[in-house]
Each structure stands twice: as C-alpha cells, then as structure tokens.
One Martini backbone bead per residue (centre of mass of N, CA, C, O) as a GRO file, in nm:
protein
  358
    1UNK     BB    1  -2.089   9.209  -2.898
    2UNK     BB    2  -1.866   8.843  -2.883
    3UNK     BB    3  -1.332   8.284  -2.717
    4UNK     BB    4  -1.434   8.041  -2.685
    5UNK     BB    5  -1.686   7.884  -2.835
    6UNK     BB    6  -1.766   8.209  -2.720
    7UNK     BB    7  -1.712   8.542  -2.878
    8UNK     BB    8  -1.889   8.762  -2.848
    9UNK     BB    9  -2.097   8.998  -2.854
   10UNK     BB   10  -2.392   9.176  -3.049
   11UNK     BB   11  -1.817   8.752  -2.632
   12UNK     BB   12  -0.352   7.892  -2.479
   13UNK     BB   13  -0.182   7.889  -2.320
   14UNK     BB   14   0.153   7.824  -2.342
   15UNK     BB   15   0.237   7.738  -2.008
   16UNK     BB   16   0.061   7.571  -1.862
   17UNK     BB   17   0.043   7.322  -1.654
   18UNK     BB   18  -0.250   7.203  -1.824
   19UNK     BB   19  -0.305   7.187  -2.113
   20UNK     BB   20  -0.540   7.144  -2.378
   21UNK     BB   21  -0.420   6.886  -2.541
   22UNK     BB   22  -0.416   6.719  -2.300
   23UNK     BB   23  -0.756   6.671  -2.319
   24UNK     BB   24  -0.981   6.428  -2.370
   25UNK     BB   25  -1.199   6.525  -2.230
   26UNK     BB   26  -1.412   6.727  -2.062
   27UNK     BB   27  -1.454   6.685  -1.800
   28UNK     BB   28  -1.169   6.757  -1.713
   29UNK     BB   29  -1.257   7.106  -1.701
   30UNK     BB   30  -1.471   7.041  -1.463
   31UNK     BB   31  -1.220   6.914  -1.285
   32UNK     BB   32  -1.068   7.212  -1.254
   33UNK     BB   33  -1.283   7.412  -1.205
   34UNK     BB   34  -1.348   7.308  -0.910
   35UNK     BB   35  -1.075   7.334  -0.810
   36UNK     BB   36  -1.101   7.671  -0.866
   37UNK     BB   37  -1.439   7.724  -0.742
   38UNK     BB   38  -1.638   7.440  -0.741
   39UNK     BB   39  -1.912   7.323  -0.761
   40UNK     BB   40  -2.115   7.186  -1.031
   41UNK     BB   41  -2.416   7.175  -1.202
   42UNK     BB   42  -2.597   6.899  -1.335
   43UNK     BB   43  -2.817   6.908  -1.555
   44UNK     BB   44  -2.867   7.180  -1.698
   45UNK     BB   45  -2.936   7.422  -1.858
   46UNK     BB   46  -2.876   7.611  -2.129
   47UNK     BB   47  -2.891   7.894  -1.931
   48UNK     BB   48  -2.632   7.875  -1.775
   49UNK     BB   49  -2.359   8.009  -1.896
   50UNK     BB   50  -2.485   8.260  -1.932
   51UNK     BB   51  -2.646   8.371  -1.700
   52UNK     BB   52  -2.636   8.728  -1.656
   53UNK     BB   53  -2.668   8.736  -1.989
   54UNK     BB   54  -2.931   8.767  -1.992
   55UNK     BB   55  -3.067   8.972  -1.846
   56UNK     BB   56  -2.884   9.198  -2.003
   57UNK     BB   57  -3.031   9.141  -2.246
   58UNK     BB   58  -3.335   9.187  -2.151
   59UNK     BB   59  -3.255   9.491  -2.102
   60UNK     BB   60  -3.111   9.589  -2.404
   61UNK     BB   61  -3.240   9.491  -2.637
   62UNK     BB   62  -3.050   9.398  -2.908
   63UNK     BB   63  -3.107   9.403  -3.229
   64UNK     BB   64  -2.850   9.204  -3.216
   65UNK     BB   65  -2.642   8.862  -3.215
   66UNK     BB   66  -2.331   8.847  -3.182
   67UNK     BB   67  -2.076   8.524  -3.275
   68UNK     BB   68  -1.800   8.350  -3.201
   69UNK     BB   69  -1.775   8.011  -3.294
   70UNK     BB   70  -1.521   7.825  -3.123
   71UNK     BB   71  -1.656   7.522  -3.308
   72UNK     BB   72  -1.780   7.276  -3.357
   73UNK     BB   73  -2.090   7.085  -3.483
   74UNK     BB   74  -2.074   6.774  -3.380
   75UNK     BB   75  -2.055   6.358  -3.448
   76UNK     BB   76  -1.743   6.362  -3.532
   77UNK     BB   77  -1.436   6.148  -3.546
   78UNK     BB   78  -1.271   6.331  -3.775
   79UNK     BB   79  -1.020   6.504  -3.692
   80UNK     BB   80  -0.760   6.688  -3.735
   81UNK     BB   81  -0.474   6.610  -3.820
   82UNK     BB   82  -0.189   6.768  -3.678
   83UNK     BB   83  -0.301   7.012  -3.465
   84UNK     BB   84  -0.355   6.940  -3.122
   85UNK     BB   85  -0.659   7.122  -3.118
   86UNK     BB   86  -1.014   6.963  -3.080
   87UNK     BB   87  -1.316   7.091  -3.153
   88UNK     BB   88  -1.682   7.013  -2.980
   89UNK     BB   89  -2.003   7.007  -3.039
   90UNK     BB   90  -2.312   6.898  -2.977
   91UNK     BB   91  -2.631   6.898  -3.170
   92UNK     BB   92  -2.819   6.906  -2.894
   93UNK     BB   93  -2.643   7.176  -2.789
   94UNK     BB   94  -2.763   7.444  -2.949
   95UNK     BB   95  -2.941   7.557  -2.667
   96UNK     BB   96  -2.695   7.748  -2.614
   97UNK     BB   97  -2.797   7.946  -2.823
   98UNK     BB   98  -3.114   7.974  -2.859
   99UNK     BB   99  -3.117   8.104  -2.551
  100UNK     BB  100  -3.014   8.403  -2.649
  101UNK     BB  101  -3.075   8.486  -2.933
  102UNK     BB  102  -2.895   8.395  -3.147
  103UNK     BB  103  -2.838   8.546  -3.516
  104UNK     BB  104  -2.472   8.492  -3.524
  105UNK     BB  105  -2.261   8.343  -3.674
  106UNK     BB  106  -1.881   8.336  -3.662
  107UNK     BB  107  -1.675   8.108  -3.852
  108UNK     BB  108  -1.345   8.214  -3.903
  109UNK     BB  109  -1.139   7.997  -3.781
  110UNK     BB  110  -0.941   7.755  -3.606
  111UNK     BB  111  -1.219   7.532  -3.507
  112UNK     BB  112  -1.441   7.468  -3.725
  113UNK     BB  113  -1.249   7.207  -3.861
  114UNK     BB  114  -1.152   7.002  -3.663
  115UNK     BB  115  -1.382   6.815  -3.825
  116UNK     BB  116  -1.379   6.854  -4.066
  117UNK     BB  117  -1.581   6.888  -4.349
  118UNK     BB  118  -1.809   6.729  -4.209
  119UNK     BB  119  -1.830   6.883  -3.969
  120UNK     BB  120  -1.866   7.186  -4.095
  121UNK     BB  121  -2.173   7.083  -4.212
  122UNK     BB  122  -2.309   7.024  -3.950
  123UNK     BB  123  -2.243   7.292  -3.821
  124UNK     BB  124  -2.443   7.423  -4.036
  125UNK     BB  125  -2.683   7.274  -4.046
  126UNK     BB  126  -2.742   7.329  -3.705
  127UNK     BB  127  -2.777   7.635  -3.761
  128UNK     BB  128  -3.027   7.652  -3.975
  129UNK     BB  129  -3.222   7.485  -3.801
  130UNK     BB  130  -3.168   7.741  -3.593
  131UNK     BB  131  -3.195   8.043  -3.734
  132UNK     BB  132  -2.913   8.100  -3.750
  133UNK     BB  133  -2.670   8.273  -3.904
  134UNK     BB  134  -2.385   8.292  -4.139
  135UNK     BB  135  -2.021   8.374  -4.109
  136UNK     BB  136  -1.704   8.238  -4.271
  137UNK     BB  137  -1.876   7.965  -4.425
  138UNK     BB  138  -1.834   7.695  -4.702
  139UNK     BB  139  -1.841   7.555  -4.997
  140UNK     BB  140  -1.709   7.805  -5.085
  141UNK     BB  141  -1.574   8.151  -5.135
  142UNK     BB  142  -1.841   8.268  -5.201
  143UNK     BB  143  -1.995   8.135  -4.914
  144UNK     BB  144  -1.757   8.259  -4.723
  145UNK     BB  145  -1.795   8.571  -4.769
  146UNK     BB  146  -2.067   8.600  -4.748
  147UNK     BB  147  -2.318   8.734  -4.580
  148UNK     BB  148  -2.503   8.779  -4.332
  149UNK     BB  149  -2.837   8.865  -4.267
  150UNK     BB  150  -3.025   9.115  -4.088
  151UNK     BB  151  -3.333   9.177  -4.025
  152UNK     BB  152  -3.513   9.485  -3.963
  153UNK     BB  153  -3.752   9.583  -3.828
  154UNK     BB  154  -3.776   9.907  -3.960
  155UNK     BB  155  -3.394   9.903  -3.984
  156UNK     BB  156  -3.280   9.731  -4.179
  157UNK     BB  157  -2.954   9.576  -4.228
  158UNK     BB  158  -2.742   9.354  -4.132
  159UNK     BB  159  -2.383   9.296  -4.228
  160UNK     BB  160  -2.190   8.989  -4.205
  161UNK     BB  161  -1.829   8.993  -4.224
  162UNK     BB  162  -1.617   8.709  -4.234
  163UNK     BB  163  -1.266   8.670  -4.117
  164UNK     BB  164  -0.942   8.526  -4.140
  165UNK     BB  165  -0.600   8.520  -4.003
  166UNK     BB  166  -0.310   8.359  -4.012
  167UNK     BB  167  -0.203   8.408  -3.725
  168UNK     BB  168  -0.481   8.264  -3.576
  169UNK     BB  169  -0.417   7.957  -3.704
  170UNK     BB  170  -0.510   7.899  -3.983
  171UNK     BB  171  -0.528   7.706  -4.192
  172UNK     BB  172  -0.464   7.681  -4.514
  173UNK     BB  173  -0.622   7.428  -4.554
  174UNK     BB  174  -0.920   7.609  -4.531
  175UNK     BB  175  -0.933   7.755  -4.772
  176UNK     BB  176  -1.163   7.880  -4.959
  177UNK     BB  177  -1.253   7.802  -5.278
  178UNK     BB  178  -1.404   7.756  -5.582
  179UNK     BB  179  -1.425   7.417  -5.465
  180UNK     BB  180  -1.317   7.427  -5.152
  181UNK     BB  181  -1.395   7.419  -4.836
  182UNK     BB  182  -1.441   7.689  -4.613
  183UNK     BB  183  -1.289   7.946  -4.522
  184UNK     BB  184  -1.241   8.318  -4.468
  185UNK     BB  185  -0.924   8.391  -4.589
  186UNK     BB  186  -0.638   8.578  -4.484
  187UNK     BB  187  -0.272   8.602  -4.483
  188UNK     BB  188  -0.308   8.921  -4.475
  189UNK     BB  189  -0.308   9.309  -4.429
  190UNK     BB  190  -0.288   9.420  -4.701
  191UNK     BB  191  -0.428   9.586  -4.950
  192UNK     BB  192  -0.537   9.420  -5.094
  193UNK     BB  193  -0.755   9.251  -4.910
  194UNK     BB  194  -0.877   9.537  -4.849
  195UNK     BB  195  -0.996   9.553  -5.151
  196UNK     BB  196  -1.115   9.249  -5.194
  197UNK     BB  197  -1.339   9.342  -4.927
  198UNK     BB  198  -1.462   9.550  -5.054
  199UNK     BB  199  -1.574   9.463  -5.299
  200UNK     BB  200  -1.760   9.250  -5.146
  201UNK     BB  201  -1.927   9.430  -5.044
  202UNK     BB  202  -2.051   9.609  -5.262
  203UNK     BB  203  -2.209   9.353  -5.337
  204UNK     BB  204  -2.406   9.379  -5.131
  205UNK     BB  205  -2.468   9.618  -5.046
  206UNK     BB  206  -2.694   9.858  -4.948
  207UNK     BB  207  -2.862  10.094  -4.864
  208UNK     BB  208  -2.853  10.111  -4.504
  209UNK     BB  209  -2.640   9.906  -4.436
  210UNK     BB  210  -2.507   9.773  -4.178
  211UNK     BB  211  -2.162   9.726  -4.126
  212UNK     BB  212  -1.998   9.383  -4.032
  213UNK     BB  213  -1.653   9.308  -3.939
  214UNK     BB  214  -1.543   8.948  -3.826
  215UNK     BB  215  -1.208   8.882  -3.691
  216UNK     BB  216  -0.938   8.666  -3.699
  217UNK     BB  217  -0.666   8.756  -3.487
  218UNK     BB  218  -0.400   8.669  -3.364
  219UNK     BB  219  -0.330   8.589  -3.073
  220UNK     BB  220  -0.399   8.550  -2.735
  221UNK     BB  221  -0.152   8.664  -2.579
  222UNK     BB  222  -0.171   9.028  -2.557
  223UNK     BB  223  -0.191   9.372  -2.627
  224UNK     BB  224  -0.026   9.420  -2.896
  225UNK     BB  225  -0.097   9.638  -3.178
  226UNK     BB  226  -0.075   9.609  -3.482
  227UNK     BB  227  -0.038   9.842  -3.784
  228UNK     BB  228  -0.179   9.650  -3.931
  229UNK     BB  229  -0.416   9.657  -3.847
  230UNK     BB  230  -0.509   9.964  -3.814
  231UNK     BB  231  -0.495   9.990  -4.132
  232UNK     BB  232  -0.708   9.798  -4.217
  233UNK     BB  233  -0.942   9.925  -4.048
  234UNK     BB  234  -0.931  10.191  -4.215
  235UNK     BB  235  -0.956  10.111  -4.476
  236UNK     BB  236  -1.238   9.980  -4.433
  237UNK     BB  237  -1.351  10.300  -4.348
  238UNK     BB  238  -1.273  10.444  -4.586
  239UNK     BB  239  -1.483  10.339  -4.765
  240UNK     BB  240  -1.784  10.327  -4.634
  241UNK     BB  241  -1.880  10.043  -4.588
  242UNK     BB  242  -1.776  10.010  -4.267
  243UNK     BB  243  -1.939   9.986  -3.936
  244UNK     BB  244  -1.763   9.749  -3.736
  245UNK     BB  245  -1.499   9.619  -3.577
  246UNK     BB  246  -1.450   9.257  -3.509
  247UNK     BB  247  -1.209   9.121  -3.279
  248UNK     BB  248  -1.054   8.784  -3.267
  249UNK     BB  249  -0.890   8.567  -3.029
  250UNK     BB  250  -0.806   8.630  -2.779
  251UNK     BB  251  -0.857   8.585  -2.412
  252UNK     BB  252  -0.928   8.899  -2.376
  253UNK     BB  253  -0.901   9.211  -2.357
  254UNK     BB  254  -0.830   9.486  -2.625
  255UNK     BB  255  -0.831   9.751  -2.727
  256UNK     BB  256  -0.981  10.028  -2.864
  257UNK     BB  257  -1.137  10.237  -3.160
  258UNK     BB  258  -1.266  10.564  -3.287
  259UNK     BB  259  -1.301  10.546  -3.594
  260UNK     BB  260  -1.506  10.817  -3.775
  261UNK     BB  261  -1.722  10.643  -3.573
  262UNK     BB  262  -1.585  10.363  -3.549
  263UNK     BB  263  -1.558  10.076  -3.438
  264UNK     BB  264  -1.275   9.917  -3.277
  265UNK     BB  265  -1.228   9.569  -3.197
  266UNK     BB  266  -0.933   9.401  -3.150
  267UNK     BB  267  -1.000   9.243  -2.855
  268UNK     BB  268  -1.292   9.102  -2.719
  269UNK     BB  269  -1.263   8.820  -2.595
  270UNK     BB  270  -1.379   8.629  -2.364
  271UNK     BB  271  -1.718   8.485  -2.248
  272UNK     BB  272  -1.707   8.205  -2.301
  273UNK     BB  273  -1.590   7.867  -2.169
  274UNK     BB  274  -1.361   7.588  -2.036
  275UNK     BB  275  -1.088   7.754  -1.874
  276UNK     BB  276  -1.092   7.768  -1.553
  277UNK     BB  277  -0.851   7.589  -1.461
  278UNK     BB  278  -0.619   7.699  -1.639
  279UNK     BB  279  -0.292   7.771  -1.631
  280UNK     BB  280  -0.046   8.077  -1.714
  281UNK     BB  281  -0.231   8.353  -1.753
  282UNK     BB  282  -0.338   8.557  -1.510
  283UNK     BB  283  -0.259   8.858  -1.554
  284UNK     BB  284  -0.484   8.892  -1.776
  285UNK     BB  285  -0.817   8.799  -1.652
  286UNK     BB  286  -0.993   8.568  -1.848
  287UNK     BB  287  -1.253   8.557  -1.658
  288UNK     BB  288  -1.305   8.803  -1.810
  289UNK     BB  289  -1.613   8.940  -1.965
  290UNK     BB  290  -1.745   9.079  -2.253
  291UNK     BB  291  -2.075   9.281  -2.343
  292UNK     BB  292  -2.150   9.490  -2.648
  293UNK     BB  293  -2.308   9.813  -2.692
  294UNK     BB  294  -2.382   9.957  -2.999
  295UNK     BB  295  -2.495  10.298  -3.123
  296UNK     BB  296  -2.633  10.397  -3.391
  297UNK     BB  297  -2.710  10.601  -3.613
  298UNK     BB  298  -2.931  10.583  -3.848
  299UNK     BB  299  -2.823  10.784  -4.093
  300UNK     BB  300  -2.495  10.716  -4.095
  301UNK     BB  301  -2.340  10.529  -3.855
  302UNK     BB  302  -2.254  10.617  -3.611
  303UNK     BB  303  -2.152  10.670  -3.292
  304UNK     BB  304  -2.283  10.713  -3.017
  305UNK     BB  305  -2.249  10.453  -2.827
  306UNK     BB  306  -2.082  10.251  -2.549
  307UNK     BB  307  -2.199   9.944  -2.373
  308UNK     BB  308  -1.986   9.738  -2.120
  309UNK     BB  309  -2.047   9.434  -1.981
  310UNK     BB  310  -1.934   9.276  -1.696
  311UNK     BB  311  -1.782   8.978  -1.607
  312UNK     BB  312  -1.797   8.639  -1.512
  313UNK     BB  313  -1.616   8.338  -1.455
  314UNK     BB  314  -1.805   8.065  -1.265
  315UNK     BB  315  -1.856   7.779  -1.295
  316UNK     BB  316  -2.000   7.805  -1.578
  317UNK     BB  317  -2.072   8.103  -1.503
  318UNK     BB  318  -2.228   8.390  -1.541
  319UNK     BB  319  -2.113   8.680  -1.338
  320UNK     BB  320  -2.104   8.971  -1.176
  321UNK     BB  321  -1.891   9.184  -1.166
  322UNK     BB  322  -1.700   9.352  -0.953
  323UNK     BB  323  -1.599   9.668  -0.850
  324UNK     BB  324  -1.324   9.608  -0.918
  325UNK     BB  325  -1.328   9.453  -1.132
  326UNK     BB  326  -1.423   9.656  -1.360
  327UNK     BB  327  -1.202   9.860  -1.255
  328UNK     BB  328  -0.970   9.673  -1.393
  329UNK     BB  329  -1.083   9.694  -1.686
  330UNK     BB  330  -1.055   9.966  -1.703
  331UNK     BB  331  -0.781  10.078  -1.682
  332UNK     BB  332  -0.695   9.894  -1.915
  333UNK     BB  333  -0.838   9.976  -2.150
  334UNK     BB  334  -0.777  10.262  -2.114
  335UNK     BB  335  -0.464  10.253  -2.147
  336UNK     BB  336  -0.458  10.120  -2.430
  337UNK     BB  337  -0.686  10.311  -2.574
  338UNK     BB  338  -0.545  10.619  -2.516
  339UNK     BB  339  -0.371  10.643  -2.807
  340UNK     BB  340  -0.657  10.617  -2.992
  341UNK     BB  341  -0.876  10.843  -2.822
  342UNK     BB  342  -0.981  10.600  -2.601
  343UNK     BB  343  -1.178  10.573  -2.304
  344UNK     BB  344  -1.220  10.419  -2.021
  345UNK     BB  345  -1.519  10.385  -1.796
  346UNK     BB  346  -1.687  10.388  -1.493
  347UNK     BB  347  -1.979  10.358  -1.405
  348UNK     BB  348  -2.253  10.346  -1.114
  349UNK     BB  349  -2.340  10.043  -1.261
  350UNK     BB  350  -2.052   9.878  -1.341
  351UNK     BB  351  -2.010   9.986  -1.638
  352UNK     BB  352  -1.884  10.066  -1.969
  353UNK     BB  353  -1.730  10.363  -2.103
  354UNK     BB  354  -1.713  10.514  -2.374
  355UNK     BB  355  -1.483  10.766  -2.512
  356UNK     BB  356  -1.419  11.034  -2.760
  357UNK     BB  357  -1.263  11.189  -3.008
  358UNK     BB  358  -1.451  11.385  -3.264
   0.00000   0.00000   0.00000
C-alpha cells in the first residue's frame, strides 16, 4: 500500500531555498531536479515515473494497489483562491495511474479540491472512467465517507474507507455535509470520530471483508506519533471492523505498529512527487520511498508479515535504494517504531522486514 502527487501503494518543506508555492510553471520542478541530479528525458511513457516500481509490482503481484492520490485531475483554472499551494495533472496523463494498475485512489487530503468543486469532479469522472475506485471524496457526505469496494476473485472483498483530519490542512470549507460535496472529513481523532467511523464501517461491512482505513493526518515534517493519534487507531482496531490503518501526510515515513496483529503505517512518506529539486528539510531523507506489502490471514485478517521494499527517486523516476540507503531507512524505522514493540531490519535482498511482539 503507499505523498505528493502519488502516496503509498498497497506509497513542503517548512522554509527551503525555493518554497512550492513559488512555484508557477511545473517545468520548474523539472530544472530543479536536473540541477539536482542531471538530465530527465523528455516525452517518456507513463511509466517512466513508477521506474523499478513496476517490476517489484510484476514480482509480488499484490491482490490490491492502493494509493493516495494528492492531486486533483482537472483542466480547470479556477484554483482555491487563498490556499497558496495548488496541485493539478492533466486528465489525458491518467495512463501515468493505470499503468501501475492502480485500483484505488484514497481522495480525503488537502490537495484534491484544489480547483474548486469543478476540478474535484472532473478528478472523479476521470478516476471512474479509467476503472479506479474512489474512497474519500464525493457529491455528498454519505458518498465521501463510503468506502471503495475491491473484489478479489475468490478471496472476498476490500474495503477502503478514507478521511482526512484537520491537522493535515484540509480546510474545513472542504468538508462534504448532508448537501455539499466534498472530502470525509473529521476535525479531532477523539472518541466520538471514532465512533461514528466505526459506526459506518458496519454499515457497509459483509463477513470476511478486509477493511483498511486511509487517512490523512499530521503536518509534512517530523517522526513524532501524537498519542491521539495512537488512540484513534486502537479505538478502530479494538472494534473488530478494521484490519490495517494507513496514514499519510508527512514526506518521509515514520514508525509504524502492530497493534493486536494489525498494522498502523502512522506514515508512510511519499513514494512519487516532484519536488526533487526543493530544499530544506535534507535530513529527512525524503527522496526515499517506501512500498508497503502487508499479508493478512485469509480467515482472522491478522498479520501475517510485512515486507517493505525501499526505491529512490532521481530523476523522476524510482530506482533501487542502495543497500547503505536501505540499511538507513531500517535504522530509522527500528528507531521510531521500537517503542511500539515493532522492529524493522533490513533482509539480504535488501528489503525490509518487520517483526512485532505477538
């Protein structure tokens, strides 16, 4: 499962040199990153970007792929007036999802309304045109909160259910009510949210259905897990309803948690963008992208392992991390994710493993 653009598969910095928002042109981004890494070729395919990310999908053929989509899809000029950052791709590069054979986009983020109500449906026609399933985004509250469904041949269905929280910049003008379209939206992570997201997973839940919660919370940059966050995500799995809870926001990855045998990925970094060029936040790391491939019980939905394969992104295109960049990425994570009794080493395929108390 997996920032900017494109985040997590199931993959702004605060005061950099030159800010996103100065931003005006997108070929910008591209002579930023030439100045950072040289050349990028012109009139690629689409799947130029996914780079050896295609291969790694050809290799574990994950039942489902799942991504937050931090962009809208429109040829609308008429941005948010007065947010200061507005993301947009052209409706004809959609081949840049559908060649990873991407089969849901997570939509509940800060970037989706970029350009108005108008951009957000044009971005909807053009995810359902190209056989994508939505969760997070819709004419109403009740189709913004429903979840995506995916059907696996005989392997029962997945259900993803998507919202953003307030932290992550979503303006509360984006929140879909009862008339007004809009993001799934929730303003705090306190006990009654997570009541009434439980509440409406039941409502959609069938037996054996595999349920994963993608959210958007917290700002850009930064490893540390507020306790509310914690909460909510235990509140969700203590309910029975939710087995895998995806977190995404920030630009790096940050610890993750195997809570009652179900993962909590607090955030897992971006994975696609184009802000390789922007400086300002180096010590991060976050030209490293993760993409996350979590195997569940078919009859409990617990965990069974987890393994995380680690890219670079150079030029617009991801390449294999090296195997210093990898064993970088696994310290951090040990780091991070060590309190929380979840453990991350690198294997000798230069992959990495996750291990947890039982």
């Amino acid at each position: 499962m997996t920032g900017r653009g494109i985040d997590q598969i199931l993959g702004c910095p605060s005061e950099p040199e030159l800010h996103e928002s100065c931003v005006r042109d997108a070929r910008s981004y591209v002579a930023l990153a030439e100045d950072r890494n040289g050349p990028i070729p012109r009139a690629v395919s689409p799947g130029y970007i996914w780079g050896v990310a295609l291969d790694v999908l050809g290799e574990l053929v994950p039942d489902a792929r799942i991504v937050n989509l931090e962009t809208s899809i429109t040829e609308s000029d008429a941005w948010w007036v007065g947010k200061g950052i507005n993301y947009r791709m052209h409706p004809e590069n959609i081949a840049a999802l559908t060649v990873a054979g991407i089969d849901c986009c997570s939509l509940a983020n800060n970037h989706v309304l970029d350009y108005g109500v108008s951009g957000r449906e044009e971005t909807l026609d053009s995810l359902r045109a190209a056989g994508i399933a939505i969760a997070g985004a819709g004419r109403d509250f009740a189709e913004a909160r429903a979840p995506a469904v995916i059907g696996l041949q005989d392997k029962g269905r997945i259900l993803v259910f998507a919202l953003g929280e307030a932290s992550s910049g979503i303006p509360e003008a984006w929140e879909a009510t009862g008339t007004r379209p809009g993001v799934s939206f929730i303003p705090d992570l306190a006990n009654e949210s997570v009541r009434d997201l439980v509440a409406t997973i039941a409502g959609h839940r069938q037996e054996g259905d595999l349920v994963i919660v993608s959210i958007h919370w917290g700002g850009n940059w930064g490893y540390e897990i507020p306790e509310s966050q914690r909460q909510f995500a235990h509140g969700l799995i203590d309910s029975g309803l939710v087995d895998c809870i995806c977190g995404h926001s920030s630009h790096h990855a940050k610890g993750l948690e195997i809570y009652s045998g179900r993962p909590v990925l607090y955030g897992c970094g971006d994975l696609i963008n184009d802000y390789e060029g922007i400086s300002g936040q180096e010590h991060f790391r976050a030209e490293l992208g993760l993409m996350y491939f979590p195997r569940f019980d078919s009859a409990e939905h617990a965990l069974v392992d987890l393994e995380i394969v680690p890219a670079i992104r150079r030029r617009f295109t991801l390449e294999h991390a090296s195997a210093a960049d990898a064993a970088w990425l696994a310290r951090v994570l040990d780091r991070e994710s060590e309190p929380f009794g979840t453990r991350v080493a690198v294997s000798p395929d230069g992959r990495l493993r996750v291990t947890w108390q039982q």
